[in-house]
N, C-alpha and C positions, 0 to 999 in steps of 0.2 A: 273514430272513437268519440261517442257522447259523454260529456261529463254533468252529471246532475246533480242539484243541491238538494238533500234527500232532507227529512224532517228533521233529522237528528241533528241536522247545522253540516254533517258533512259533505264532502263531494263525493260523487259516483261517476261512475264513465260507463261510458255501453259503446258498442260498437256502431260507427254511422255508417248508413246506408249510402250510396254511390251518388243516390239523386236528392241526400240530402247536403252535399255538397252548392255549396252560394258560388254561384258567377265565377262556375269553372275553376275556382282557387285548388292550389294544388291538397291531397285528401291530407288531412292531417288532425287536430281537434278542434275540439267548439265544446266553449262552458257554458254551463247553462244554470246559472246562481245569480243570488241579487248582490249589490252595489256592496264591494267592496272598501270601508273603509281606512284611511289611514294608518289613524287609532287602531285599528287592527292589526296593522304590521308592526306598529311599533318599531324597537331596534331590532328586528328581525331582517337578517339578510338573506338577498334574494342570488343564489349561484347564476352565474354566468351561466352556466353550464346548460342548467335547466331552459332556457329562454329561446328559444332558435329565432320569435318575432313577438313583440310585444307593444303596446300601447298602453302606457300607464300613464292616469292623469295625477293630479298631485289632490285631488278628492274623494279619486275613486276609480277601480277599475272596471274599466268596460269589459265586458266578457262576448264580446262578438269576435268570431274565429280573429286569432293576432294576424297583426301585419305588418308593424312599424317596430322599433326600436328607442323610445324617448321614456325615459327614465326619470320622475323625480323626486319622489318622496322616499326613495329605497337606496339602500346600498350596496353596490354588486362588488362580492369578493372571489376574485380568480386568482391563479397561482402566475405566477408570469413564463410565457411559453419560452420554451429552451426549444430553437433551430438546433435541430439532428440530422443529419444525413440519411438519406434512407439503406436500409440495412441490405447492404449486396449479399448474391448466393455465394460470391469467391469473394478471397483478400491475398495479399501480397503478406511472405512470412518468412523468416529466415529457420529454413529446416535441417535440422540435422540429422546427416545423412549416414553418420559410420564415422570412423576416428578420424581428427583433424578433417570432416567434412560435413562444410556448410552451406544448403546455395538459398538462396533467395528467389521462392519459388508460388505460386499462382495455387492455392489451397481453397475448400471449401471454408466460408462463415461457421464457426462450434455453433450449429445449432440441431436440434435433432432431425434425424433423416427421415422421418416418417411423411413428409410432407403438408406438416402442420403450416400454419403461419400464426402471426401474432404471440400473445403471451404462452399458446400450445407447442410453437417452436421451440421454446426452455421447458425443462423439467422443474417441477411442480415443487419455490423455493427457491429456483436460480435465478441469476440476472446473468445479462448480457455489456459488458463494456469494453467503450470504445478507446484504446489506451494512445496516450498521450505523450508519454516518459517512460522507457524502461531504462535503470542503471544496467549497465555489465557486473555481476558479481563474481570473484574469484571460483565461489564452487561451479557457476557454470562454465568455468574455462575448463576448472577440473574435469567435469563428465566428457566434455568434448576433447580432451586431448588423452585420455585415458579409456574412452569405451567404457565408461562403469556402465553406461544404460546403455537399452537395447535403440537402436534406429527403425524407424524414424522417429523424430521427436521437437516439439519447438518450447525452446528454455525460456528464461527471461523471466525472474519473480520478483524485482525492485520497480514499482509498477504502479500508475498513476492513470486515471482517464474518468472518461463518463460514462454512465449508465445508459446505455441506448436501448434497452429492453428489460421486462421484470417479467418474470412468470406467475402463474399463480402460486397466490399462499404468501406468496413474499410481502414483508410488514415491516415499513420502517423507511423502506426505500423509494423512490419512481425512474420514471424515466427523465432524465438529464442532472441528475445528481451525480455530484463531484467526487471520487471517491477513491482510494489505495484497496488494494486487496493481499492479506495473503495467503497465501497458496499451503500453509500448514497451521492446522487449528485442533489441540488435540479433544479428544475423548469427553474430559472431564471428571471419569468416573475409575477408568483402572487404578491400580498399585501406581505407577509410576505419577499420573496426576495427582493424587492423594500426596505422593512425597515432593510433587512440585517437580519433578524432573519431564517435565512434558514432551520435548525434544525425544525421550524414549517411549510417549504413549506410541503402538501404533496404529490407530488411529492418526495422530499427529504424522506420522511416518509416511502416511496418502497424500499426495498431492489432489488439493480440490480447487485449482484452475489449470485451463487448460485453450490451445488455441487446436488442437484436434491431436489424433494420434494418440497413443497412453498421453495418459495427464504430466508436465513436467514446467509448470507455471505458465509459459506463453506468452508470455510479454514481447517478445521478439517477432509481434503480429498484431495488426490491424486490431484484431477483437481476441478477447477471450472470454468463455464461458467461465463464470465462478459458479458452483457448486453451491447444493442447498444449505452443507453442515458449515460451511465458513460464512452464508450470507446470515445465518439463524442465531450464531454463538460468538459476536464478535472479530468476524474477521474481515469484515468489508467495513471502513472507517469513512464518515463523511469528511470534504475537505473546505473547508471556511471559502467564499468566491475573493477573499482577501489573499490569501497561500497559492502561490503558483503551484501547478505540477510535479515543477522538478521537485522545490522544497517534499513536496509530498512524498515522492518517491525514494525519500532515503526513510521515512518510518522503520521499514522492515530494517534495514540492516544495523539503524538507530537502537533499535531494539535489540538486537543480537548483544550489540557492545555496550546497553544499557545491563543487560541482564547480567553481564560477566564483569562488568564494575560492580556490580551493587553483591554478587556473589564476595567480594573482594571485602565488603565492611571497610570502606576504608577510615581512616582518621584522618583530622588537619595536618595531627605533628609528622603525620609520616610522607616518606620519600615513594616516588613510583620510578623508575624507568618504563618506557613505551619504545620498544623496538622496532621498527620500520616506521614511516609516515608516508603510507599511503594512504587513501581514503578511510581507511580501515582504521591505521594506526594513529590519523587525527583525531578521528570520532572516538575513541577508546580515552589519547591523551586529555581531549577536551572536557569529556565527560567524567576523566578523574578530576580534571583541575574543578570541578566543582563540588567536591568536595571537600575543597580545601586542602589536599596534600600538595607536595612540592612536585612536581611533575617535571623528569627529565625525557627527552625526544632523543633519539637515535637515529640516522637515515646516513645514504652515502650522494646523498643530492642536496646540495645548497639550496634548490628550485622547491624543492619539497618543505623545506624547513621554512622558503618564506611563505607559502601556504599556512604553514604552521604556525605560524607566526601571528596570523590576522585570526586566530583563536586564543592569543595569551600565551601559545608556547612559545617562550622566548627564551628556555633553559636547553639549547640545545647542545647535542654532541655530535663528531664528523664519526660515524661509524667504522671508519676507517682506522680510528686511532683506540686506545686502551679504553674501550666505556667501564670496563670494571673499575679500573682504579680510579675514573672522573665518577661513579655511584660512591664507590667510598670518599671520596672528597667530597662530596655535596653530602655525606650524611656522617661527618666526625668519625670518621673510619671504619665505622659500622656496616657500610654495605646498604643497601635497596630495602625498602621493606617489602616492595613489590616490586617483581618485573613484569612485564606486559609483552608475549611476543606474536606481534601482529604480520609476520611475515612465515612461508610455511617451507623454514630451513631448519634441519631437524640438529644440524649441528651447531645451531643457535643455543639448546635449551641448554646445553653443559655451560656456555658462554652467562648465561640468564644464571645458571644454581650457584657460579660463582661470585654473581653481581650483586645474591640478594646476601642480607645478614644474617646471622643462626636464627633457625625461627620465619624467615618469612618465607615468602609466599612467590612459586612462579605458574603463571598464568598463562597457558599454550589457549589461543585463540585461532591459527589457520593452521594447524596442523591434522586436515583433514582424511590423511593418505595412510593408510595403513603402511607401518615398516619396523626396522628397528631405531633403535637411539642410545648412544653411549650415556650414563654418565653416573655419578659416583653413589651408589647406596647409603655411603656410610654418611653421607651432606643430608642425606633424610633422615636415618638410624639417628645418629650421635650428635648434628647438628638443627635436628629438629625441622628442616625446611621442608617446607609442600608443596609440590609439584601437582598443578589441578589443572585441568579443562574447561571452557564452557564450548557449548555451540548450538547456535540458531536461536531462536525468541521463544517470549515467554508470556504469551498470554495474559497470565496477570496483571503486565506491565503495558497490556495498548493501552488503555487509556491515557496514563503517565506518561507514555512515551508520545500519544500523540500530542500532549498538551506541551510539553517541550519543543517539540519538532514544531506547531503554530505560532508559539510565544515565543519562539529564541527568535524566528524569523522577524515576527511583529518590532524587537524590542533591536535587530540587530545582532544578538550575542551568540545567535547559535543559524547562521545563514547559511544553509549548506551548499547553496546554489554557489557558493564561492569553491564548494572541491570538483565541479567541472569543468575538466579543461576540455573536451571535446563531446561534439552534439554529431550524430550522424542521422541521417537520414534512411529508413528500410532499405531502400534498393543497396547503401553500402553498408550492410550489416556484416557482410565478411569482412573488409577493411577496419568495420570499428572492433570486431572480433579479435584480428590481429594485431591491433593496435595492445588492445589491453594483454594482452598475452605475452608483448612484447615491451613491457613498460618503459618509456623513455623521461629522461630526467622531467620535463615539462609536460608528462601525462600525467593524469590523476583518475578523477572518475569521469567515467565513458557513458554516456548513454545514447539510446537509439531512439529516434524521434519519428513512429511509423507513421503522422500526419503530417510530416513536416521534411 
């Protein structure tokens, strides 16, 4: 290719001819303009990118085909390269196979099957990442000890990694950015988004990651494909290279128990009970106590409450003993203004309607199983008390949620990497499975470490 300085000051290029090639150098270009001055470039900088061989004097550039690399009156700005692994046709994933069965099994990379490569490997919008952290979440013990979905399927939506591929169209992101994703992002546009209740868009209802198989997050795998509507609408969150992974990977469920506190309004003057202190029921506790209420804990594990502990909860109770009548003593006999029940025991809530006081408020947060539940009409009719749900995230709140989940880390006050008690490694994702399934006083949150 010739490049010519034409009248009008610009350059041109033509195509070179074979023999117009100098002293066998390999074919490439040749400028053909006069002396390039300084003064010309000014503060103009010159891309890395662009350059493959250059000779530039600090007077003036020579325009005889390049060859050197000596740089001085210019400034080259590049982005700094992130080392990736190169992207396998298979990965190691813990699949689920049918009720209570899970193996740890040798799967194809989410990338399209058409035998694309590069950015045509993703659909048009997706990225490709490479996960770092997944937590164990309650709902996915659910699916797997219940058959709610169909097999195969690979779970895992508490979910931290890097960007190892972008497809086209995609804006905002590249490859080796830090990133959480989650796996439900709703609509925007139905009845139920309009009323805030996005949890019931469905839209919101699709899962939009996946590590192959129908879509059911996939965290529990080497890579997983994020989809176009979650990378375009807020659902793929950058992570500061200051915030570890793990920290990262509680966002989502940060979010859950952000949205069902703040559903709650709560006030300084009032009192909360938080029923269980699992990971669940710390983050729930902790996130009242900032807003200034009196926040009492419940748990039947001392191990659990000193967890709780290194949060500010230091009001705690042996669950074993009368919590109803220790709420009315910490609130002048009045009872709870809230209860919080972070555990998914259905014979809990009668226990919760008679801990709060006429008028408040109880708060089922894992009661995700459809069944029945005793307990007393007339505590709603005559005593005015509300019995409410939340569940899963709320969109409106990533942003907020993820500036908490950075800054609590940064300042200390909100480290979440303090509720893991166990790191497992892919090939024991059945072990870390059963672990959480089986909670023991000195477990808390579980996650699965598939690079590690």
């Amino acid at each position: 290719m010739l490049v010519k300085h034409g009248e009008s000051g610009k350059i041109s290029m033509e195509t070179a001819r074979p023999g117009e090639l100098e002293n066998g150098r390999e074919q490439g270009t040749r400028i053909r303009t006069g002396p390039i001055h300084t003064a010309a470039i000014g503060a103009e900088r010159i891309a890395a990118g662009s350059i493959s061989a250059a000779k530039i004097a600090a007077e003036k550039i020579n325009c005889d085909p390049i060859s050197a690399a000596t740089i001085g009156a210019a400034k080259i700005s590049a982005k700094p390269i992130v080392a990736l692994p190169t992207i396998p046709a298979t990965m190691r994933a813990a699949v689920y196979r049918g009720v209570n069965d899970v193996r740890v099994e040798t799967v194809p990379v989410p990338l399209n099957s058409n035998g694309a490569s590069g950015a045509g490997a993703l659909g048009r919008g997706e990225v490709l990442v490479r996960i770092d952290t997944c937590g164990i979440c309650g709902t996915d013990l659910k699916k797997i000890h219940t058959g709610s979905h169909s097999a195969p399927r690979i779970f895992g939506h508490e979910m931290a990694g890097t960007i190892a591929m972008v497809g086209d169209g995609v804006a905002g992101f590249e490859t080796g950015d830090r990133v959480m994703a989650y796996h439900h992002i709703p609509c925007g546009k139905c009845y139920y988004c309009r009323k805030g209740t996005f949890a019931q868009c469905e839209t919101y209802k699709k899962v939009g990651c996946t590590a192959g198989f129908a879509p059911a997050g996939g965290g529990f795998a080497e890579y997983i494909r994020v989809m176009d509507w979650i990378v375009a609408t807020g659902g793929l969150v950058k992570i500061p290279d200051d915030i570890p992974f793990e920290q990262a990977s509680f966002i989502e469920p940060v979010n859950t128990c952000f949205k069902a506190v703040r559903l709650l309004d709560l006030e300084p003057d009032e009192t909360v009970l938080v029923m269980g202190q699992g990971p669940i029921g710390i983050l729930l506790a902790a996130l009242a106590r900032r807003t200034g209420a009196t926040v009492l804990t419940s748990d039947l594990y001392a191990e659990r409450h000193a967890i709780a502990a290194k949060f500010g909860l230091d009001r705690q109770l042996d669950a074993r003993g009368d919590v109803v009548a220790a709420a009315k003593a910490a609130s002048e006999g009045r009872g709870a203004d809230v209860v919080l029940v972070a555990v998914g025991a259905d014979a809990l809530i009668a226990t919760a309607m008679q801990a709060i006081r006429p008028g408040g408020r109880v708060m089922l947060f894992a009661s995700t199983q459809h069944g029945e539940a005793p307990f007393d009409p007339a505590a709603v009719c005559m005593d005015e008390k509300t019995l409410m749900g939340s569940y899963s995230s709320s969109v409106a709140m990533n942003d907020e949620v993820a500036e908490l989940v950075f800054g609590g880390y940064r300042d200390g006050s909100f480290d979440l990497t303090q509720l893991i008690s166990h790191r497992f490694g892919l090939e024991q994702a059945v072990a870390a499975i059963d672990l959480a399934s089986h909670p023991q006083a000195d477990s808390m949150k579980i996650v699965i470490k598939p690079q590690g």
